[in-house]
PDB file of N, H, CA, C and O in Angstrom:
ATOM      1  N   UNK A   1      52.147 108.824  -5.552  1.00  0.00           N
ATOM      2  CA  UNK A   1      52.414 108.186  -6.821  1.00  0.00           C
ATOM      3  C   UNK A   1      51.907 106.755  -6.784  1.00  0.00           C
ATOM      4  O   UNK A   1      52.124 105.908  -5.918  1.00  0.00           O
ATOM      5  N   UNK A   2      51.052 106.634  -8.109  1.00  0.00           N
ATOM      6  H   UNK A   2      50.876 107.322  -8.813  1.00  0.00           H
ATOM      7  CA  UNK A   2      50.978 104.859  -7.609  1.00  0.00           C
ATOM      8  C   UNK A   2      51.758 104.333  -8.762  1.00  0.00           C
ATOM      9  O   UNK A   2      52.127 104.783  -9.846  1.00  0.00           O
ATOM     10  N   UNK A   3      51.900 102.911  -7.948  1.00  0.00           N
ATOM     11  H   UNK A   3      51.600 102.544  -7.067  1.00  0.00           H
ATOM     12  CA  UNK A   3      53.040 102.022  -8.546  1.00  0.00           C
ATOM     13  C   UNK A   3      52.301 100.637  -9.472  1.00  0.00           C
ATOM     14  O   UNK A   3      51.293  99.977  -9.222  1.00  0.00           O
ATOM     15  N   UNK A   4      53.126 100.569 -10.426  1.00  0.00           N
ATOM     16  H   UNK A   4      53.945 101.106 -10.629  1.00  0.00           H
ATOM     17  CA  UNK A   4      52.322  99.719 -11.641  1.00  0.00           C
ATOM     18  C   UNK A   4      52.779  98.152 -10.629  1.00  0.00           C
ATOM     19  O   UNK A   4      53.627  98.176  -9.737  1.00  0.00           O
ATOM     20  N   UNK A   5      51.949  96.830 -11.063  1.00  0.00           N
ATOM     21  H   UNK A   5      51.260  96.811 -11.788  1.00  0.00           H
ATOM     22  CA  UNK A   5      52.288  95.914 -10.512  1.00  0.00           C
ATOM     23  C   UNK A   5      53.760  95.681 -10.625  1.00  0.00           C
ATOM     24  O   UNK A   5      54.410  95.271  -9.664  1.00  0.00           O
ATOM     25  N   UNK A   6      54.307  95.945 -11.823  1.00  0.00           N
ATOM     26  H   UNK A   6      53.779  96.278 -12.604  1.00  0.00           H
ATOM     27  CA  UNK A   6      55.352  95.384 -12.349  1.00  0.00           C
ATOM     28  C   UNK A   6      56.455  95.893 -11.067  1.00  0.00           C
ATOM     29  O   UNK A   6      57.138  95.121 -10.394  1.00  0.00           O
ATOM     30  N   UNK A   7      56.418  97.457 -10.932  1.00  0.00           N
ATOM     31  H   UNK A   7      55.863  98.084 -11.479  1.00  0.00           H
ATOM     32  CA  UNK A   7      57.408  97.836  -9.920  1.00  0.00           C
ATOM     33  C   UNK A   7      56.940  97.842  -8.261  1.00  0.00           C
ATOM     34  O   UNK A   7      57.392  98.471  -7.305  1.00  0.00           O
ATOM     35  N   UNK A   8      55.747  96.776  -8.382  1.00  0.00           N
ATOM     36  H   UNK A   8      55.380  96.265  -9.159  1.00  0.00           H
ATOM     37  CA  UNK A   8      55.533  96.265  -6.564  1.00  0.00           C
ATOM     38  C   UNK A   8      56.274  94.953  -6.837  1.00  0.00           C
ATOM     39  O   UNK A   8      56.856  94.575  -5.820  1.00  0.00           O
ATOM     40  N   UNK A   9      56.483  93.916  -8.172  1.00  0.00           N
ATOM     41  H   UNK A   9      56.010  94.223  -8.998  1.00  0.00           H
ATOM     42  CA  UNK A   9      56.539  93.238  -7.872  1.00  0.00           C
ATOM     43  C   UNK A   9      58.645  93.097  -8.035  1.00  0.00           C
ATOM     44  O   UNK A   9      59.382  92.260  -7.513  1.00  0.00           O
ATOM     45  N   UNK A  10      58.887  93.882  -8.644  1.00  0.00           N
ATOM     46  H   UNK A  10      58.288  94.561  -9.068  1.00  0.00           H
ATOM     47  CA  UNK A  10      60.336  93.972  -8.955  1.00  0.00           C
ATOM     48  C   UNK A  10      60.778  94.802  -7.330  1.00  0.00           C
ATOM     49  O   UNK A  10      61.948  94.797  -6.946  1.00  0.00           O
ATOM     50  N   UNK A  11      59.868  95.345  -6.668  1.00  0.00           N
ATOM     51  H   UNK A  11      58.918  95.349  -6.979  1.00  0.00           H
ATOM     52  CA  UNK A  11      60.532  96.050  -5.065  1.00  0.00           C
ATOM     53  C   UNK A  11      59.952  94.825  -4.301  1.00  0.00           C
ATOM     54  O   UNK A  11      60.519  94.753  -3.211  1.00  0.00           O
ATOM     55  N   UNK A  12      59.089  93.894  -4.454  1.00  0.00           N
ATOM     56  H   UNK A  12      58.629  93.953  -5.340  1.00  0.00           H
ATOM     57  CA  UNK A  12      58.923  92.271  -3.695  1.00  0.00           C
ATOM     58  C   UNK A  12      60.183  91.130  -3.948  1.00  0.00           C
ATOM     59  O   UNK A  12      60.574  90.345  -3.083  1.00  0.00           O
ATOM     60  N   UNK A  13      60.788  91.244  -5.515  1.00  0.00           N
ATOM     61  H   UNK A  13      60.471  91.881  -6.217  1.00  0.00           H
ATOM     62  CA  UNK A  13      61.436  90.694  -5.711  1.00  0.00           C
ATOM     63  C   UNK A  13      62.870  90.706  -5.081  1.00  0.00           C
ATOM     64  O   UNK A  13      63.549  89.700  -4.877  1.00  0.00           O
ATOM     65  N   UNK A  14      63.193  91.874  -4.830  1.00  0.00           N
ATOM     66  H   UNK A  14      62.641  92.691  -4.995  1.00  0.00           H
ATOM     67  CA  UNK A  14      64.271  92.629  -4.772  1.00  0.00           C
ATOM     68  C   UNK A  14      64.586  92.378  -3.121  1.00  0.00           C
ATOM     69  O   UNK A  14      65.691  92.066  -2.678  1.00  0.00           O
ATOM     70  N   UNK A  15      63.564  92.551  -2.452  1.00  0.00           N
ATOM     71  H   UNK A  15      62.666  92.804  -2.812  1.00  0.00           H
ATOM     72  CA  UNK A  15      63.515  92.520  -0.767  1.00  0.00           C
ATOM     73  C   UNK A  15      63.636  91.536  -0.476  1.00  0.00           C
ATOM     74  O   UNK A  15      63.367  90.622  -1.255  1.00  0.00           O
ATOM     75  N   UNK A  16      64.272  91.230   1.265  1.00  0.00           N
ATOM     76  H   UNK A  16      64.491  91.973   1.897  1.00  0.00           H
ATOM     77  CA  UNK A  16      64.419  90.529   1.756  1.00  0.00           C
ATOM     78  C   UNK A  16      63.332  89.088   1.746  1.00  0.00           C
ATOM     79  O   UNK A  16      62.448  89.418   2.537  1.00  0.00           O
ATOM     80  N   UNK A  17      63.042  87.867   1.298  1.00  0.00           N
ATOM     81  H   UNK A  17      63.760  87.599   0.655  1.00  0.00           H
ATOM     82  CA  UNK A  17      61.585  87.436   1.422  1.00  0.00           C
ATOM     83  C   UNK A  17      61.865  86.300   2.489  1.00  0.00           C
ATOM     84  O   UNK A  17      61.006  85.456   2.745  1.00  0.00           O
ATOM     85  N   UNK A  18      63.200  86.319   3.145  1.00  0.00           N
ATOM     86  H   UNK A  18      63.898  87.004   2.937  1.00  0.00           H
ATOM     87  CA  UNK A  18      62.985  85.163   4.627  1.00  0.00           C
ATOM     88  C   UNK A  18      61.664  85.992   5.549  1.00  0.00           C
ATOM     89  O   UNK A  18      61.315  87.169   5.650  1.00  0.00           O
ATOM     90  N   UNK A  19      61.234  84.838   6.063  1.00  0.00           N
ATOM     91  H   UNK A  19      61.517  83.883   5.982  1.00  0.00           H
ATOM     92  CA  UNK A  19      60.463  85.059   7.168  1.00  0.00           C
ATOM     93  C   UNK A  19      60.803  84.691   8.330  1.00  0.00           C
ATOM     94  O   UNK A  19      61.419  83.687   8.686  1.00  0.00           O
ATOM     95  N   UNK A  20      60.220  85.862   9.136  1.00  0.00           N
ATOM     96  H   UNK A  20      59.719  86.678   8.846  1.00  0.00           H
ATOM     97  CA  UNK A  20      60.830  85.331  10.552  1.00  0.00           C
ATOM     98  C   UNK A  20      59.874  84.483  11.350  1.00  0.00           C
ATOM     99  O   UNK A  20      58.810  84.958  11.747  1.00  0.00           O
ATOM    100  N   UNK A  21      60.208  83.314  11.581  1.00  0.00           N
ATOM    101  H   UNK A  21      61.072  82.929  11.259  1.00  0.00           H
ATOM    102  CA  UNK A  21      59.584  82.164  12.892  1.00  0.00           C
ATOM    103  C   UNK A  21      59.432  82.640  13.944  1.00  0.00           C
ATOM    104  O   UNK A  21      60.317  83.249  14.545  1.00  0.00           O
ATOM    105  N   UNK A  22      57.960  82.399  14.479  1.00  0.00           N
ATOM    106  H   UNK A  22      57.241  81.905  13.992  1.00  0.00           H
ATOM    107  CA  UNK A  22      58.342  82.733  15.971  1.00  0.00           C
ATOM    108  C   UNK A  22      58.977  81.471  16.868  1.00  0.00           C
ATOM    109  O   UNK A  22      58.819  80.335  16.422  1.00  0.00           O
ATOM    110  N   UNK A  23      59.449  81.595  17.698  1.00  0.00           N
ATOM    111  H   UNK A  23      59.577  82.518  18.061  1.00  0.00           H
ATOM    112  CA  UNK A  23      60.605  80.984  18.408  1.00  0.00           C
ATOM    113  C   UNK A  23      59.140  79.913  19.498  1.00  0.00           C
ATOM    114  O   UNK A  23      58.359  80.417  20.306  1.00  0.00           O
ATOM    115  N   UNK A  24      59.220  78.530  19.132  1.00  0.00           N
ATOM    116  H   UNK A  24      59.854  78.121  18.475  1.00  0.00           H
ATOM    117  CA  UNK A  24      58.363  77.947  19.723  1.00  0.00           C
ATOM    118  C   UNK A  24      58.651  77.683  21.103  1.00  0.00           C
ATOM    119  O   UNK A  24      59.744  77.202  21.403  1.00  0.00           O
ATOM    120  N   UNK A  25      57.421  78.056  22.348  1.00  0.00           N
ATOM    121  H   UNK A  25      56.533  78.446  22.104  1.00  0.00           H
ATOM    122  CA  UNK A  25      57.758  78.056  23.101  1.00  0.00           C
ATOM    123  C   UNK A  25      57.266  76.527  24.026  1.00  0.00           C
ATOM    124  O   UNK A  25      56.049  76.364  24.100  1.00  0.00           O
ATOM    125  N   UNK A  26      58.098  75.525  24.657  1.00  0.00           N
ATOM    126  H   UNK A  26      59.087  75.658  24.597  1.00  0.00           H
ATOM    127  CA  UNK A  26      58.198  74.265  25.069  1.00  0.00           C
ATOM    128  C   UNK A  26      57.506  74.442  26.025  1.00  0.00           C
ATOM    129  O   UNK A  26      57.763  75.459  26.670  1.00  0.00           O
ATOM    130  N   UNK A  27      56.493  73.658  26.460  1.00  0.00           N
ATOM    131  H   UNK A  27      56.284  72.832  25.937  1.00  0.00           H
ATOM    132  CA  UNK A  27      56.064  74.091  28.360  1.00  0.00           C
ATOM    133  C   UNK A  27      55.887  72.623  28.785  1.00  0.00           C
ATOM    134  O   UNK A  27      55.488  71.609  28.212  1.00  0.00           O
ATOM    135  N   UNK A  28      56.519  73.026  30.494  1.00  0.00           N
ATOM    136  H   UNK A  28      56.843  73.850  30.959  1.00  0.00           H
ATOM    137  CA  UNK A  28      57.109  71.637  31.069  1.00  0.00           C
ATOM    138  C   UNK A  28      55.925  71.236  31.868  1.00  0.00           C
ATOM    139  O   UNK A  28      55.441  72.177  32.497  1.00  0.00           O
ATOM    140  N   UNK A  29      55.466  70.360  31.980  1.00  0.00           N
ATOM    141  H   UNK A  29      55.858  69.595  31.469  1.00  0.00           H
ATOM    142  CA  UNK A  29      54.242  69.737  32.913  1.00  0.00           C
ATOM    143  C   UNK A  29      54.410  68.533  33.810  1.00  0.00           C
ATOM    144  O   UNK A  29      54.677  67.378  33.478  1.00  0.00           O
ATOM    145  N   UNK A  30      54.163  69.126  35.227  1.00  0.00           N
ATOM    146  H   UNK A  30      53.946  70.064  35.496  1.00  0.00           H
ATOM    147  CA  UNK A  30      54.484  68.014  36.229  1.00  0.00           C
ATOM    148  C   UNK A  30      53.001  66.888  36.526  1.00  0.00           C
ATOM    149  O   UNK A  30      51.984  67.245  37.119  1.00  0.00           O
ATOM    150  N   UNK A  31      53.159  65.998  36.147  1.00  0.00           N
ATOM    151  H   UNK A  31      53.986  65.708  35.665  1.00  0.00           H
ATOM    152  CA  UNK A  31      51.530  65.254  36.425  1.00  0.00           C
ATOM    153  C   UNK A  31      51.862  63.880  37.029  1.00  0.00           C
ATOM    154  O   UNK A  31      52.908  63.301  36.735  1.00  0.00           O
ATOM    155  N   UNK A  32      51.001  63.393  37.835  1.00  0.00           N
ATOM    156  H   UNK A  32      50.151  63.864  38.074  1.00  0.00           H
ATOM    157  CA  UNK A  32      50.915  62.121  38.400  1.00  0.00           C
ATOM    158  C   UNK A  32      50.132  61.578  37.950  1.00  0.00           C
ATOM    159  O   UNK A  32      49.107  62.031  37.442  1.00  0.00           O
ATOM    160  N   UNK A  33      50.581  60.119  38.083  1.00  0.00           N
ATOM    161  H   UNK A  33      51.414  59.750  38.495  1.00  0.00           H
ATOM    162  CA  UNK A  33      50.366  59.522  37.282  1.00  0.00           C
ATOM    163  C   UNK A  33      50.643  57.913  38.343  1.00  0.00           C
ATOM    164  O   UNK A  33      51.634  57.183  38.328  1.00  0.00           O
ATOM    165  N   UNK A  34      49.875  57.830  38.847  1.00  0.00           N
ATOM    166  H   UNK A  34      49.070  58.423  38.859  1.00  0.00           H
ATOM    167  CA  UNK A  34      49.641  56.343  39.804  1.00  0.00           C
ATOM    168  C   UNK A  34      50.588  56.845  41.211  1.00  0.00           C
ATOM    169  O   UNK A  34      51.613  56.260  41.561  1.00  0.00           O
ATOM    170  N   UNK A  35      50.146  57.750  41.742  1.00  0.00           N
ATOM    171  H   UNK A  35      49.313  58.225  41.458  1.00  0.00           H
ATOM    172  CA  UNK A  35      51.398  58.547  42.923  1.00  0.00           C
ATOM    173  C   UNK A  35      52.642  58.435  42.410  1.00  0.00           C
ATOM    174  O   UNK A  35      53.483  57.871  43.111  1.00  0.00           O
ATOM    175  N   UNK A  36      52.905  58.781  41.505  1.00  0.00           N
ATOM    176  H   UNK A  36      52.222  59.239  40.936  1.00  0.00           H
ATOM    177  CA  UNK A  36      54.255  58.939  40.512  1.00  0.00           C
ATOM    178  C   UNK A  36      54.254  60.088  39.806  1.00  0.00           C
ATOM    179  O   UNK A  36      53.257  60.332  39.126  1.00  0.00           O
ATOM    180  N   UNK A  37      55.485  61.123  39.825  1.00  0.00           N
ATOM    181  H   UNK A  37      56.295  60.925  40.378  1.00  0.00           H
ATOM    182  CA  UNK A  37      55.362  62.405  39.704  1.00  0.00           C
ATOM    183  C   UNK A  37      56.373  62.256  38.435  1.00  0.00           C
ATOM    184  O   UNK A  37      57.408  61.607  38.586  1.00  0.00           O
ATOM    185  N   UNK A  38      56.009  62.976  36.947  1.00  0.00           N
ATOM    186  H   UNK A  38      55.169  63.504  36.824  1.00  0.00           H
ATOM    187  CA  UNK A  38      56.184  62.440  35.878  1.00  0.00           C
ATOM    188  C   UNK A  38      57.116  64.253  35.346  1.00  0.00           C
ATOM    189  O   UNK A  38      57.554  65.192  36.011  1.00  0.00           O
ATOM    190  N   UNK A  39      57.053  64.008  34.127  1.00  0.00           N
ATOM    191  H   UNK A  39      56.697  63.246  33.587  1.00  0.00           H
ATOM    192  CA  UNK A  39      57.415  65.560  33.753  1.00  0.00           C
ATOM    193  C   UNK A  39      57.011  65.264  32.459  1.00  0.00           C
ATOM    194  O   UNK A  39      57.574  64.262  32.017  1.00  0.00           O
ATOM    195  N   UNK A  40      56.088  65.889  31.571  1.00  0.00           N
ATOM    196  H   UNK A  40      55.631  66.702  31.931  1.00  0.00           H
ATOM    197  CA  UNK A  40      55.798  65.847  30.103  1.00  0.00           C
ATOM    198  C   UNK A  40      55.735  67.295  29.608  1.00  0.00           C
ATOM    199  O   UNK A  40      55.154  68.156  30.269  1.00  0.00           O
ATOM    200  N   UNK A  41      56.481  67.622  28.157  1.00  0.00           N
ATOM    201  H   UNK A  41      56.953  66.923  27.620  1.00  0.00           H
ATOM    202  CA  UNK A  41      56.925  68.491  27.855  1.00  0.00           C
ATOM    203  C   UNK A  41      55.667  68.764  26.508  1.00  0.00           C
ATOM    204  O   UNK A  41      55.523  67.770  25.796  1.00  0.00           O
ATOM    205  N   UNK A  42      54.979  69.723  26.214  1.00  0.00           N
ATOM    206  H   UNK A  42      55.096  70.531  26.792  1.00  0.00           H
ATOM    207  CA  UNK A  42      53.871  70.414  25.562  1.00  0.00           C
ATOM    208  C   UNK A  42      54.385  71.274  24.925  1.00  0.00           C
ATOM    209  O   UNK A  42      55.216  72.066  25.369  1.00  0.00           O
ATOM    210  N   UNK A  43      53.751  71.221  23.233  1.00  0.00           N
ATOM    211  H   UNK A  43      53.076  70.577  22.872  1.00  0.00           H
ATOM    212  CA  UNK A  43      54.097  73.051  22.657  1.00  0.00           C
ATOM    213  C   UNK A  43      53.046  73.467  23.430  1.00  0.00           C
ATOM    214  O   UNK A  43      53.453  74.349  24.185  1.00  0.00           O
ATOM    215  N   UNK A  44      51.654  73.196  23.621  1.00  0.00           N
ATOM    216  H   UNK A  44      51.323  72.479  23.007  1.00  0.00           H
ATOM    217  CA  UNK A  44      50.675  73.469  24.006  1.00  0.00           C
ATOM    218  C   UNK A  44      50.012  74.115  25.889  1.00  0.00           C
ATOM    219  O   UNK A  44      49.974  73.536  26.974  1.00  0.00           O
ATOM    220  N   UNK A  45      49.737  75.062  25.595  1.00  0.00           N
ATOM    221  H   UNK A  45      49.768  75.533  24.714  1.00  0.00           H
ATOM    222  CA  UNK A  45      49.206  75.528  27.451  1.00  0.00           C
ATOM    223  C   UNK A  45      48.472  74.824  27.903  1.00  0.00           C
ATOM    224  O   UNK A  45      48.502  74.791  29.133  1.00  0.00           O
ATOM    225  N   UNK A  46      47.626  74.066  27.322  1.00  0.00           N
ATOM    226  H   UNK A  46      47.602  74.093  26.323  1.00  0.00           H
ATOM    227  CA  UNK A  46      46.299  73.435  27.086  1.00  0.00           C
ATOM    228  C   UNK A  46      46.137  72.125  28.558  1.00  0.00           C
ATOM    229  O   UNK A  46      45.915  71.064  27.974  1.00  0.00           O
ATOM    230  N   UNK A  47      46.154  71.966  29.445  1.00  0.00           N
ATOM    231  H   UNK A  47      46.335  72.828  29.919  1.00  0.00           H
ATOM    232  CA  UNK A  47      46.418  71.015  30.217  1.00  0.00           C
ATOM    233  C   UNK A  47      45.821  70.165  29.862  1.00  0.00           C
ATOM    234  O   UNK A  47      46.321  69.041  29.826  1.00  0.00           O
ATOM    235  N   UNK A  48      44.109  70.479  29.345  1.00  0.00           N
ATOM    236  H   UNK A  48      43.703  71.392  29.375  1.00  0.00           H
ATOM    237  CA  UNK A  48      43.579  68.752  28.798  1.00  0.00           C
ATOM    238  C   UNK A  48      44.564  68.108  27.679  1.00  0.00           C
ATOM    239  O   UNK A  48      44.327  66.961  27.302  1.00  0.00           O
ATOM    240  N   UNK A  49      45.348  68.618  27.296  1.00  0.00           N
ATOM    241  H   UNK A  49      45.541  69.550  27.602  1.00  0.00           H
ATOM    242  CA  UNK A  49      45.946  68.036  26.016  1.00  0.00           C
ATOM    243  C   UNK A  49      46.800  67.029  26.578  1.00  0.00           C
ATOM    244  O   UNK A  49      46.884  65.835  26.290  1.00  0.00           O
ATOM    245  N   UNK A  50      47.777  68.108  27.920  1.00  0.00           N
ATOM    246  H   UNK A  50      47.709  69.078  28.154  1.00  0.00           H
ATOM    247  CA  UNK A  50      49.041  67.083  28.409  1.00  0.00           C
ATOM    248  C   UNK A  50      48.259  66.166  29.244  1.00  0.00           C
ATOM    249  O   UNK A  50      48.757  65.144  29.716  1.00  0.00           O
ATOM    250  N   UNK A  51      47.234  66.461  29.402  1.00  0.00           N
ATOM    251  H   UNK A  51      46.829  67.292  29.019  1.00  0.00           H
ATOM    252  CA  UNK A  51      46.440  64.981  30.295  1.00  0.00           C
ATOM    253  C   UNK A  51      46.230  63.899  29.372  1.00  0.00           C
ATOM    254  O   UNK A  51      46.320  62.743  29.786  1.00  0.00           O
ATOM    255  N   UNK A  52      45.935  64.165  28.048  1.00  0.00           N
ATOM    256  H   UNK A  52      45.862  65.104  27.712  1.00  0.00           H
ATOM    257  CA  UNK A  52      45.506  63.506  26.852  1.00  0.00           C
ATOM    258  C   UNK A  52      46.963  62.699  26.332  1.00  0.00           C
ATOM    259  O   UNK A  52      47.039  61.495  26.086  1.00  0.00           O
ATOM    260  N   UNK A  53      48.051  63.672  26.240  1.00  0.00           N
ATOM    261  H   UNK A  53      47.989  64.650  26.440  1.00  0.00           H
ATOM    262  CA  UNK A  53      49.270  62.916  26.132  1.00  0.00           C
ATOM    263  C   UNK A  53      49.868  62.116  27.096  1.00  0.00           C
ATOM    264  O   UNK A  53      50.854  61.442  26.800  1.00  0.00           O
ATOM    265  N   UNK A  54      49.195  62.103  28.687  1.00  0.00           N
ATOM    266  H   UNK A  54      48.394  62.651  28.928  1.00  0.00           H
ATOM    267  CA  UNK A  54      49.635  61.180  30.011  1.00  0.00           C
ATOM    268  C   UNK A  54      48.700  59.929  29.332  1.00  0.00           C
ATOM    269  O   UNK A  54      49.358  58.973  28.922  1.00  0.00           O
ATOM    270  N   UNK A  55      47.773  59.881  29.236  1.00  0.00           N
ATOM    271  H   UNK A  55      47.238  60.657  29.569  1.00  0.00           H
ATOM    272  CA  UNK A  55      47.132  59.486  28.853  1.00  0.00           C
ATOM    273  C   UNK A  55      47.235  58.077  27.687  1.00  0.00           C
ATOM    274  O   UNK A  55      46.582  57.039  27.794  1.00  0.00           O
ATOM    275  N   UNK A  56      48.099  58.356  26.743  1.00  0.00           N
ATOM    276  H   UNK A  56      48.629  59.199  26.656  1.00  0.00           H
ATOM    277  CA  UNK A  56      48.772  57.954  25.835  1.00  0.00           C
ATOM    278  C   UNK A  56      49.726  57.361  25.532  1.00  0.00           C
ATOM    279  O   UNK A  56      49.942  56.391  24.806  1.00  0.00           O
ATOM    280  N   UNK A  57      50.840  58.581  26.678  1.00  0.00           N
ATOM    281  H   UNK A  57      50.665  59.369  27.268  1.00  0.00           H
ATOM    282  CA  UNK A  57      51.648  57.209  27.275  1.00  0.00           C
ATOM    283  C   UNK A  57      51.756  56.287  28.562  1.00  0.00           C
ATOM    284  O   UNK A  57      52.834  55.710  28.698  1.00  0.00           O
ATOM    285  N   UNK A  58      50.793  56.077  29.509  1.00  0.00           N
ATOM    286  H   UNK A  58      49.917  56.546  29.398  1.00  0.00           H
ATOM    287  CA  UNK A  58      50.046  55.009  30.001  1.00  0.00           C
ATOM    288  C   UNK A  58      48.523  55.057  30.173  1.00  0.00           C
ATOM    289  O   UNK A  58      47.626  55.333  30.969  1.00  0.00           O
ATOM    290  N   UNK A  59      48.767  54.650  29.029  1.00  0.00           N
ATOM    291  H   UNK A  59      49.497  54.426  28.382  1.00  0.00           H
ATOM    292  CA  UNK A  59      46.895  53.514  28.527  1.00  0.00           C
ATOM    293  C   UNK A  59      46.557  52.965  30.064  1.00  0.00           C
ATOM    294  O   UNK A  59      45.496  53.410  30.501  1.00  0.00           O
ATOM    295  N   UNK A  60      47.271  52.088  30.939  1.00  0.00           N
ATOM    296  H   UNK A  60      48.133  51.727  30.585  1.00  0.00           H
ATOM    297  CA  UNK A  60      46.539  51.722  31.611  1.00  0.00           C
ATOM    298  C   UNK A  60      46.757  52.214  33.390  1.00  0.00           C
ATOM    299  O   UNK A  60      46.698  51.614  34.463  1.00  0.00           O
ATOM    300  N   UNK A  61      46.912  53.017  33.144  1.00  0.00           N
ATOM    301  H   UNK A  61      46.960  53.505  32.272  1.00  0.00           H
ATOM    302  CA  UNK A  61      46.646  54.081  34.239  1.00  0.00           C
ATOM    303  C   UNK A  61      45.570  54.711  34.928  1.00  0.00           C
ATOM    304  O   UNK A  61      45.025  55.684  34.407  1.00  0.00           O
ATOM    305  N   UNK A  62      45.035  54.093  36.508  1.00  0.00           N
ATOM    306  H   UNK A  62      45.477  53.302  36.931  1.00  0.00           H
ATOM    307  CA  UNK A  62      44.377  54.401  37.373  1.00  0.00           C
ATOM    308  C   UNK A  62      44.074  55.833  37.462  1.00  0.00           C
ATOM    309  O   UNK A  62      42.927  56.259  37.332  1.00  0.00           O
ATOM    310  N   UNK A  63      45.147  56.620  37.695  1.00  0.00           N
ATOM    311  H   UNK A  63      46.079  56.274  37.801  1.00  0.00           H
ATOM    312  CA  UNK A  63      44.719  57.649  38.127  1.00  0.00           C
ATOM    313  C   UNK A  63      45.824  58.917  37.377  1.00  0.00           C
ATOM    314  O   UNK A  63      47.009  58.833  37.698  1.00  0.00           O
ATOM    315  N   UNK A  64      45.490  59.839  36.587  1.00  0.00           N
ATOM    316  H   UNK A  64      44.527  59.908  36.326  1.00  0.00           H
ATOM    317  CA  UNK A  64      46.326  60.994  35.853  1.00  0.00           C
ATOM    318  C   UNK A  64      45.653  62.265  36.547  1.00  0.00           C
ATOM    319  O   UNK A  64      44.468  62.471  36.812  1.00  0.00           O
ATOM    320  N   UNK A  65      46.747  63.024  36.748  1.00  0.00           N
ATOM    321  H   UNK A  65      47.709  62.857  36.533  1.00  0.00           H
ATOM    322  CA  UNK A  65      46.129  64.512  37.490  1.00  0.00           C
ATOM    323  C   UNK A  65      47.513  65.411  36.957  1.00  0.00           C
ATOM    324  O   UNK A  65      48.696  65.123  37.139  1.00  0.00           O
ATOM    325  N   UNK A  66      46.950  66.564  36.256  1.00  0.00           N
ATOM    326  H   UNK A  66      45.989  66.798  36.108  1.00  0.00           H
ATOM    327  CA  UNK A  66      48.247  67.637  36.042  1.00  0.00           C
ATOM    328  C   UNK A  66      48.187  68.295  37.158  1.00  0.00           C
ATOM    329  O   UNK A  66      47.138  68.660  37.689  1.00  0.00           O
ATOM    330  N   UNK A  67      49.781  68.564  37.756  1.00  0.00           N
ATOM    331  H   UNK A  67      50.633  68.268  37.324  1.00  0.00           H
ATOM    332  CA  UNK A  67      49.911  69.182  39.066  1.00  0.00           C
ATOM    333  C   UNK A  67      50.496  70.229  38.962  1.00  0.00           C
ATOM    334  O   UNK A  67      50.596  70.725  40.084  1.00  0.00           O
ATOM    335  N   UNK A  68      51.092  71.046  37.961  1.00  0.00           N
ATOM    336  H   UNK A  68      51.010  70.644  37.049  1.00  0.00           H
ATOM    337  CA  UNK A  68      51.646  72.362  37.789  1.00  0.00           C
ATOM    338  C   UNK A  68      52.368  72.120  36.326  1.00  0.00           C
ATOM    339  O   UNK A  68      52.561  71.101  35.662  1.00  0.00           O
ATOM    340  N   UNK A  69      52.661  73.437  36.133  1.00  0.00           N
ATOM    341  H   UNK A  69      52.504  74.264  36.672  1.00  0.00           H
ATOM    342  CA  UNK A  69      53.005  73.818  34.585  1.00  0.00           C
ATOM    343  C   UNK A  69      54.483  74.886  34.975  1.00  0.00           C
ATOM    344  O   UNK A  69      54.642  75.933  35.603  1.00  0.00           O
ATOM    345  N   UNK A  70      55.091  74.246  34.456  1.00  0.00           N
ATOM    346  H   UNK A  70      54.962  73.396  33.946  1.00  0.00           H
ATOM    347  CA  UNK A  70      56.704  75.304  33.912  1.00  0.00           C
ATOM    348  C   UNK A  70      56.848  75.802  32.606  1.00  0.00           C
ATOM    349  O   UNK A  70      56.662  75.105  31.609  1.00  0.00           O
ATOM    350  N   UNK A  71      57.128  76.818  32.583  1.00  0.00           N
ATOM    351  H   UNK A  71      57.279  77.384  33.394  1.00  0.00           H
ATOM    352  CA  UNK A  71      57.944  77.507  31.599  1.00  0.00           C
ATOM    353  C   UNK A  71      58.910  77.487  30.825  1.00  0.00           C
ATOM    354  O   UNK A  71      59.703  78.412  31.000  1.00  0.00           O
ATOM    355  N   UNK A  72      59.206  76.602  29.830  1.00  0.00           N
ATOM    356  H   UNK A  72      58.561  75.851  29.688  1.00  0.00           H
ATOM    357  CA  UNK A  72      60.241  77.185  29.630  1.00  0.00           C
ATOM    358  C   UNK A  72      60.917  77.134  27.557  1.00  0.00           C
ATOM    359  O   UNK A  72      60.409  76.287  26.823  1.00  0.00           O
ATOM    360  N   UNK A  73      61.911  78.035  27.028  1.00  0.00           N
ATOM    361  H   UNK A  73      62.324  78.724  27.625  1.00  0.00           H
ATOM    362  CA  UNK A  73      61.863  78.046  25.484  1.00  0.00           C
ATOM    363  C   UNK A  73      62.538  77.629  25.201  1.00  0.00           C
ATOM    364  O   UNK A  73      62.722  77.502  23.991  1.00  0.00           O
TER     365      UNK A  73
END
C-alpha cells in the first residue's frame, strides 16, 4: 500500500522524534612536556591534535612528545 504524504507525515508526527546522542568518548593523553609528564584530555584520537593542544598550553616549550593514550568515557 502506498502512503499519501499526509499519513507519513501524521505517523512522523506522531513518533517518537528525540534523537539519540552518541555518548562522547574523552581520551586521556600522557605527554611531556620539558621532562615533565603532563595528562591532557582529547575528544579526539588524533595525537597531532593533543600535541597541537600541548602546544597551546605552553607556547614556550622546548620540547613536547605524546607518550601514550588512555581510554576513557
Amino acid at each position: 500500500m502506498i502512503k499519501t504524504i499526509k499519513e507519513l507525515l501524521i505517523e512522523w508526527w506522531a513518533g517518537n522524534t528525540t534523537t539519540k546522542m552518541p555518548i562522547p568518548t574523552i581520551y586521556t593523553y600522557e605527554v611531556e612536556v620539558d621532562e615533565r609528564r603532563i595528562q591532557i584530555e582529547s575528544m579526539s584520537r588524533s595525537r597531532m591534535y593533543v600535541h597541537y593542544k600541548a602546544r597551546k598550553k605552553y607556547p614556550n616549550a622546548k620540547y613536547i612528545r605524546v607518550v601514550s593514550r588512555k581510554r576513557q568515557y
